[in-house]
TORMARTOR-22367 format. One line per 3 residues: number of its first residue (from 1); for each residue x, y, z of C-alpha. Coordinates in Angstrom, 1 decimal. Example, Ala and Ser with C-alpha at 12.3 -4.5 7.8 and 13.67 -1.06 7.14 Angstrom:
1 = 12.3:-4.5:7.8 ~ 13.7:-1.1:7.1
// end
This chain:
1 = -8.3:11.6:-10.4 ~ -5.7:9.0:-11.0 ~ -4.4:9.4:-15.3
4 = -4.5:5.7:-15.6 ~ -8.4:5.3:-14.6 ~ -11.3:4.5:-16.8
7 = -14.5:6.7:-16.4 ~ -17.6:6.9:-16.9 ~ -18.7:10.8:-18.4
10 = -21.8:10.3:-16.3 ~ -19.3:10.0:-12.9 ~ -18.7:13.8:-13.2
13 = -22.1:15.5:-13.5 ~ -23.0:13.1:-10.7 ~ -20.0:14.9:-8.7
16 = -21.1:18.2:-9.8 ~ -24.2:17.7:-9.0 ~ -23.6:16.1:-5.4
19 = -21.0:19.1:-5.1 ~ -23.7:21.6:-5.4 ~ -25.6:20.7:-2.2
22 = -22.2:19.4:0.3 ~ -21.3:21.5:2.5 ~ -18.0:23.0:2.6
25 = -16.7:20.6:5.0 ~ -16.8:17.6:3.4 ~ -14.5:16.1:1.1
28 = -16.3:13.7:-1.5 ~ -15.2:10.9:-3.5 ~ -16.4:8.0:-5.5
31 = -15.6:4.0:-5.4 ~ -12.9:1.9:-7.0 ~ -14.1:-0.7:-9.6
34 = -11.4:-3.1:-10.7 ~ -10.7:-2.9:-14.4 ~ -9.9:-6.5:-15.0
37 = -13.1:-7.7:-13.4 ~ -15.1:-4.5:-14.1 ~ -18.0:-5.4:-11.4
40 = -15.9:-5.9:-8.6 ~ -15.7:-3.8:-5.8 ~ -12.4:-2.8:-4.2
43 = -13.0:0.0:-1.9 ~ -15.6:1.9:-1.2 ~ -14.7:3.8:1.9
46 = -11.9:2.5:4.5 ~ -11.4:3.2:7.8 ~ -7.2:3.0:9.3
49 = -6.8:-0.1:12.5 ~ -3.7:-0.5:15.0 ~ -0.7:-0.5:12.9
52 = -2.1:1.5:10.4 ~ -3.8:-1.7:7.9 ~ -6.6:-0.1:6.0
55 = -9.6:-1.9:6.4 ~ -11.5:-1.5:2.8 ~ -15.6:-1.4:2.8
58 = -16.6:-4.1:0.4 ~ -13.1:-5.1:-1.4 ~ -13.9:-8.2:-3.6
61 = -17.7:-7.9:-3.5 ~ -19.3:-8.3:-6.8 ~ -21.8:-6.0:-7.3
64 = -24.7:-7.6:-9.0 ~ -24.9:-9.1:-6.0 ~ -28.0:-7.4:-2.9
67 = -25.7:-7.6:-0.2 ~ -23.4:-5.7:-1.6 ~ -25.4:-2.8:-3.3
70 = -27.0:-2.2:0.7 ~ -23.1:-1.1:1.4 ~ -24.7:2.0:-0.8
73 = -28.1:1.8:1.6 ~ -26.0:5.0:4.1 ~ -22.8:6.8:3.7
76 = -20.3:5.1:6.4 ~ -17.7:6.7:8.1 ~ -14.4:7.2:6.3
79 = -10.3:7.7:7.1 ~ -10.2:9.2:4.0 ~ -11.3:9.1:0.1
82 = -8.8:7.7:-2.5 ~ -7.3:9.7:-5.1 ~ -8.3:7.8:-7.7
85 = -11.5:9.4:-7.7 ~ -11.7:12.5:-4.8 ~ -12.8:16.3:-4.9
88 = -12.0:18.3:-1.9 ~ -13.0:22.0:-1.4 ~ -10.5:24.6:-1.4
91 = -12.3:26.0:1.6 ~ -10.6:23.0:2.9 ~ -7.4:23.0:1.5
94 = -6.3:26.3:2.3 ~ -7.2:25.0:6.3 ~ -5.4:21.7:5.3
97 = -2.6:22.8:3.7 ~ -1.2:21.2:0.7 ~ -0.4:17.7:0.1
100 = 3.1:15.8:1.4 ~ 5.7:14.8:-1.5 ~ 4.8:11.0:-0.7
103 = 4.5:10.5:-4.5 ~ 2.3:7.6:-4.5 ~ 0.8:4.9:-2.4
106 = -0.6:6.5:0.9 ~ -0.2:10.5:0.3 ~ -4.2:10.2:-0.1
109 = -4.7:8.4:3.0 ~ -2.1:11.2:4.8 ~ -4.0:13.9:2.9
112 = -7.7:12.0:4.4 ~ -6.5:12.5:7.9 ~ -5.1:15.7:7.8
115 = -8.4:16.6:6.7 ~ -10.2:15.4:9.7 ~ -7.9:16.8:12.1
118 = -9.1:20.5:10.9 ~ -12.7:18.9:10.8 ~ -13.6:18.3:6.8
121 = -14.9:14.6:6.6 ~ -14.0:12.2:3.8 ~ -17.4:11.0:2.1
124 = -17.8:8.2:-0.5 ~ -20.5:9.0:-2.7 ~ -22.9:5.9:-3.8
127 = -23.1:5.9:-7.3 ~ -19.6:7.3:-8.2 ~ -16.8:4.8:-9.4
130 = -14.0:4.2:-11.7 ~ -12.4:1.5:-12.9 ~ -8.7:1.5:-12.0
133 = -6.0:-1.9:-12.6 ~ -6.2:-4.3:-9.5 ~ -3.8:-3.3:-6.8
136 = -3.3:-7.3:-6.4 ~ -1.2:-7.1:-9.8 ~ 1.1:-4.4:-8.2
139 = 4.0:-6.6:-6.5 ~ 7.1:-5.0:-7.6 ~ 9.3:-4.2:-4.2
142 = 9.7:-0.7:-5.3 ~ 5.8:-0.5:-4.9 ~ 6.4:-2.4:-1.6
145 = 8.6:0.6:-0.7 ~ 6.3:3.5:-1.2 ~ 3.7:1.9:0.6
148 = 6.1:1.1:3.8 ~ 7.9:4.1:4.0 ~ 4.5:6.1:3.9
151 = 2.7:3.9:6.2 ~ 5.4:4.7:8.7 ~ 5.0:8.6:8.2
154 = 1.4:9.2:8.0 ~ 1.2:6.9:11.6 ~ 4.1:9.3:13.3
157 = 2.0:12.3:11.6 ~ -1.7:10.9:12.5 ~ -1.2:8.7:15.9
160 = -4.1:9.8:16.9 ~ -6.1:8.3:14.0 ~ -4.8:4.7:14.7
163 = -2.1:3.7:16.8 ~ 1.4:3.1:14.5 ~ 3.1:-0.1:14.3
166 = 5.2:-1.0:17.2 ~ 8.7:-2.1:16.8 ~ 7.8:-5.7:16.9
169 = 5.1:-4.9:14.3 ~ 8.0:-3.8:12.1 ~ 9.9:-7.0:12.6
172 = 7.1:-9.0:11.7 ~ 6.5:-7.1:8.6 ~ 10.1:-7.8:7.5
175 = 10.3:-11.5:7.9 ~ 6.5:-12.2:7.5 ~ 8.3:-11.1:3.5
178 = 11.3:-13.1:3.6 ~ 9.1:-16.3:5.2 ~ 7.3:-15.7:1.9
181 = 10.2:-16.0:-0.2 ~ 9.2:-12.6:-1.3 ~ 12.9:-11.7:-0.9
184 = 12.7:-8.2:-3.0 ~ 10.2:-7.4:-0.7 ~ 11.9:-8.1:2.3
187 = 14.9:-5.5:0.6 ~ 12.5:-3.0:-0.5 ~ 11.2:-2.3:3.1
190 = 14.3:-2.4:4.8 ~ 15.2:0.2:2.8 ~ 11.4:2.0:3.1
193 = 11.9:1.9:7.0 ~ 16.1:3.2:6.5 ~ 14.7:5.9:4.9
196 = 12.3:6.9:7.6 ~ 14.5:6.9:10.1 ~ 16.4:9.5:8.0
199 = 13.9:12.0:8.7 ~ 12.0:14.3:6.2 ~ 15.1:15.9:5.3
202 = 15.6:12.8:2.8 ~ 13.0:14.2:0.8 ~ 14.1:16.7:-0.9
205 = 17.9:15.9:-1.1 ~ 17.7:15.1:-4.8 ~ 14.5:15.4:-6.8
208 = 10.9:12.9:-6.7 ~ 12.0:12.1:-10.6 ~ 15.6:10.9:-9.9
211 = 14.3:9.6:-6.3 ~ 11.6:7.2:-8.2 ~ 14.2:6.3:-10.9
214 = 16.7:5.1:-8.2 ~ 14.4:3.2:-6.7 ~ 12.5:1.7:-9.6
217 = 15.7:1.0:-11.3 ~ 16.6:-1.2:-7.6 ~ 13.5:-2.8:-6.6
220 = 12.3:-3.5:-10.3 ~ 11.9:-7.3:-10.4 ~ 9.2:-9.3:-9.1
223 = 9.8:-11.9:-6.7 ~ 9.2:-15.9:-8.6 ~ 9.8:-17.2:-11.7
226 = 7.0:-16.9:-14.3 ~ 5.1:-20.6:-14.2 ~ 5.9:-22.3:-17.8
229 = 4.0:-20.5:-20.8 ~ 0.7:-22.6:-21.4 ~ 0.6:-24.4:-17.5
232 = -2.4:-23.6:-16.0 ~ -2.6:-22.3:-12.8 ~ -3.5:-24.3:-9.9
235 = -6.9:-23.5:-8.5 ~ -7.3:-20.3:-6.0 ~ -6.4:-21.4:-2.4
238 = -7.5:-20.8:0.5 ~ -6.9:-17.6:2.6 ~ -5.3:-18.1:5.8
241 = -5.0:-15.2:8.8 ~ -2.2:-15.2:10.7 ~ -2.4:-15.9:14.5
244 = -3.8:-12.9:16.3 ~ -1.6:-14.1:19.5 ~ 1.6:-12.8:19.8
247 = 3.4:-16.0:21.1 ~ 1.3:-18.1:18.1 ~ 2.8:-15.5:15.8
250 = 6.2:-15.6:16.9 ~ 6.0:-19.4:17.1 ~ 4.6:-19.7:13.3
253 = 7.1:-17.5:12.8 ~ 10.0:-19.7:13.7 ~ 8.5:-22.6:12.8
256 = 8.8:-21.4:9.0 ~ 12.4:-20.3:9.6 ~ 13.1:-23.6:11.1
259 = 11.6:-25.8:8.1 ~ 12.8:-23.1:5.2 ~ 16.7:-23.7:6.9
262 = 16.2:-27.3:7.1 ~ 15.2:-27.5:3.8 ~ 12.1:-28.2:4.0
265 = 9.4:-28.2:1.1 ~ 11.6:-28.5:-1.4 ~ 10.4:-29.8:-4.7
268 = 7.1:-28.4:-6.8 ~ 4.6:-25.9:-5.9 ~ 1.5:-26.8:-4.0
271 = -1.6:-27.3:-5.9 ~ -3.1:-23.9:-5.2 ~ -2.4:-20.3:-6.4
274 = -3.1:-17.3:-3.8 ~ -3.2:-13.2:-5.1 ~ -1.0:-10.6:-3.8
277 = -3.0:-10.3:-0.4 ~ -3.5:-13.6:0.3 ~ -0.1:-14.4:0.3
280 = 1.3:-15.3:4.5 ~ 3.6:-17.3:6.4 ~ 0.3:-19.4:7.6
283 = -1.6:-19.6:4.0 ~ 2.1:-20.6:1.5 ~ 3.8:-22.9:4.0
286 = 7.7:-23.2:3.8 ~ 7.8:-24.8:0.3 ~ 7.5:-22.8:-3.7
289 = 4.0:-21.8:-4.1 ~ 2.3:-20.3:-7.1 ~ 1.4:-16.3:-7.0
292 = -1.6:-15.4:-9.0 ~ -0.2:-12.2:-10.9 ~ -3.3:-10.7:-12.5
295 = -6.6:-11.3:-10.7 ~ -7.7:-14.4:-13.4 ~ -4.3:-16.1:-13.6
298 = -3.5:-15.8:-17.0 ~ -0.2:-14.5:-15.8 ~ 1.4:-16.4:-12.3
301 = 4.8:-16.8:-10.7 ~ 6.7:-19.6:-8.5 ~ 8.2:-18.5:-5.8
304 = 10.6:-20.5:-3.8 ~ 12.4:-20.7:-0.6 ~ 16.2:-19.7:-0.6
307 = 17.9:-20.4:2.4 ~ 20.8:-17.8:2.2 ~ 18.8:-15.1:1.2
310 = 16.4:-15.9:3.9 ~ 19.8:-15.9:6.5 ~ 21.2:-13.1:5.3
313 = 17.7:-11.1:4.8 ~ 17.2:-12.1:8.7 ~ 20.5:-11.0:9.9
316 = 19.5:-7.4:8.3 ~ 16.2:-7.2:9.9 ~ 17.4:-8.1:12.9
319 = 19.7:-5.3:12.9 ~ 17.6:-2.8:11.1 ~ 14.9:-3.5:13.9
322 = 17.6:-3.0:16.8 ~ 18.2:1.0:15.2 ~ 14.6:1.1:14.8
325 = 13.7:0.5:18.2 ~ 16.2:3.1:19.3 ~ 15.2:5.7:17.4
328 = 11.7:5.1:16.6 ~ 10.3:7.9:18.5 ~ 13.1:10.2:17.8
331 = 12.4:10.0:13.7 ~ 8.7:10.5:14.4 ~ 9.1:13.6:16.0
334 = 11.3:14.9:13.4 ~ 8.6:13.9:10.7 ~ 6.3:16.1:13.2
337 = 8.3:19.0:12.9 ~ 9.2:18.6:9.4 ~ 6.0:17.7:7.9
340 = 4.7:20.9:7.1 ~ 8.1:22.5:5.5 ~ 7.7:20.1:3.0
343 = 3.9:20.7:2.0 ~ 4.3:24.3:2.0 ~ 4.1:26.6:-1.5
346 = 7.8:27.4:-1.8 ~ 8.6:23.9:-1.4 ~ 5.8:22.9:-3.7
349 = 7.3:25.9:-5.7 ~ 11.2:24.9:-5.3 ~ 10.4:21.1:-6.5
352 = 8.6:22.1:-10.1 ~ 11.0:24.3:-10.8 ~ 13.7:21.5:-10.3
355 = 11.3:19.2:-12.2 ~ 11.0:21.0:-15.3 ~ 14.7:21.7:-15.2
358 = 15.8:18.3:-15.0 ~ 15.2:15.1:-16.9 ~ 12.0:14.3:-18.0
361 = 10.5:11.1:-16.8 ~ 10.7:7.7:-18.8 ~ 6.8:7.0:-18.6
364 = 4.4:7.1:-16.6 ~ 4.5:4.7:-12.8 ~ 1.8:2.1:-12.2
367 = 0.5:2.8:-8.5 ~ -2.1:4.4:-7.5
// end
């Protein structure tokens, strides 16, 4: 379980208990209740699509509501089980082999898939939950960074799960940030895919502690401004998908970088707020909007469009994405080959040792 969760005694004698009768192929875990609105659902179960999204059973759903209790009526198929909440057998681990040194934000999902490739199935027990902070408060880049960078490896270690992001995929998700004016963001996974291309050998060159500090000390700042203390926040908008269409995406696309250059929606916000994950090029438009920082908006931020940082954050994504197309397929083999040095005991072994020999950490992280 995650140390920042809220639980419910009852959750572990029902885990016990469901433990008693699984077999030893099967991996359970429980739900994820949102601490902030404590009925809310946000995952129970996911399943991995192309480009390696996660595709959440029930996220948002409140649960006093029928249609979302029948989520609970059978125990759907699952990628994996989150960590915030997840006991696997150690029948299964010894097949598995231990966990990845991802740190946070995906080593779960890697963990889930690994799993399933030596046949132990991730099951998300109905009636077992926690409470854990909203992920749609988490927007500081070097957040943005873990979950890139390990998006990237678990799809060169697991292409058989879902099919990775292909270069142009990686493109998109670089200037779908900067179109967003989320310019940290932008940064934070340029850096995320740098370090990919590296190879696993990154890992381990200095230790997790001074690796996290490094890049929390970097990427520490939230994209916006915080909206004036005592303005309200403009009312939720409306979510908007981006074209499915590769030439309507590409032609959004440069639409916004077009109108964001020419200066275009300058001035004040628009009179809507959107969370974390509602936030795209199609939903904000080319002018500030308003970024709902905690799920009720007590806290938000204004972001606005910068048009140096969005030529200058182009200009290195264009060139980040030329060496990524290059090499690509190179740096996932090398992940291949690498992947299980780094889960193995001495490594686990070599790592705490460096741990408790160096500087101890400043506080605990916030992900997940």
């Amino acid at each position: 379980m995650d140390d920042d969760i809220a639980l419910d005694p009852r959750m572990v004698r029902r885990l016990v208990e469901a433990l008693s009768y699984a077999r030893p192929d099967r991996a359970l875990g429980g739900a994820m209740l949102e601490t902030e609105r404590p009925r809310v659902l946000h995952e129970a179960g996911a399943r991995l699509q192309r480009g390696w999204g996660v595709a959440s059973f029930g996220t948002g759903r409140a649960l006093g509501q029928q249609e979302t209790l029948a989520l609970f009526d059978r125990v759907a198929k699952a990628d994996y089980n989150g960590w915030w909440f997840c006991a696997v057998p150690m029948t299964a681990v010894r097949r598995a082999g231990l966990p990845l040194p991802l740190f946070i934000r995906g080593d779960d999902i890697e963990y889930g898939c690994r799993l399933g490739a030596v046949g132990v199935a991730s099951v998300t027990l109905p009636g077992c939950a926690v409470w854990h902070d909203a992920f749609a408060g988490k927007a500081r880049p070097w957040l943005t960074y873990y979950d890139y960078r390990n998006l990237l490896v678990n799809a060169a270690l697991h292409p058989q799960v879902a099919p990775p992001p292909a270069p142009l995929e990686v493109l998109g998700a670089l200037f779908a940030r900067l179109l967003c004016h989320q310019y940290g963001m932008a940064a934070a996974v340029r850096q995320a895919v740098s370090d990919y291309l590296a190879g696993p050998g990154q890992i381990d060159r200095i230790t997790l502690t001074e690796r996290h500090s490094q890049l929390s000390a970097r990427f520490s700042r939230e994209d916006g401004q915080p909206l004036a203390p005592g303005t309200p926040a403009p009312p939720p908008g409306s979510a908007r998908d981006r074209p499915q269409a590769i030439g309507r995406v590409v032609a959004l696309f440069l639409r916004r970088f077009i109108q964001i250059s020419a200066g275009a929606g300058r001035g004040d916000p628009a009179n809507a707020s959107y969370s974390l994950h509602q936030i795209t090029p199609a939903a904000v438009g080319p002018g500030p909007y308003v970024r709902r920082a905690d799920p009720e908006g007590r806290r938000c931020l204004i972001l606005s469009p910068h048009r140096a940082r969005l030529w200058w954050g182009a200009l290195a994504a264009l060139a980040l994405w030329l060496h990524y197309l290059l090499r690509h397929r190179a740096a996932a083999r090398r992940w291949r080959d690498g992947a299980g040095a780094l889960a193995d005991r001495e490594a686990w072994a070599r790592r705490f040792a460096g741990a408790g020999a160096g500087p101890q950490s400043e506080g605990r992280s916030d992900g997940a």
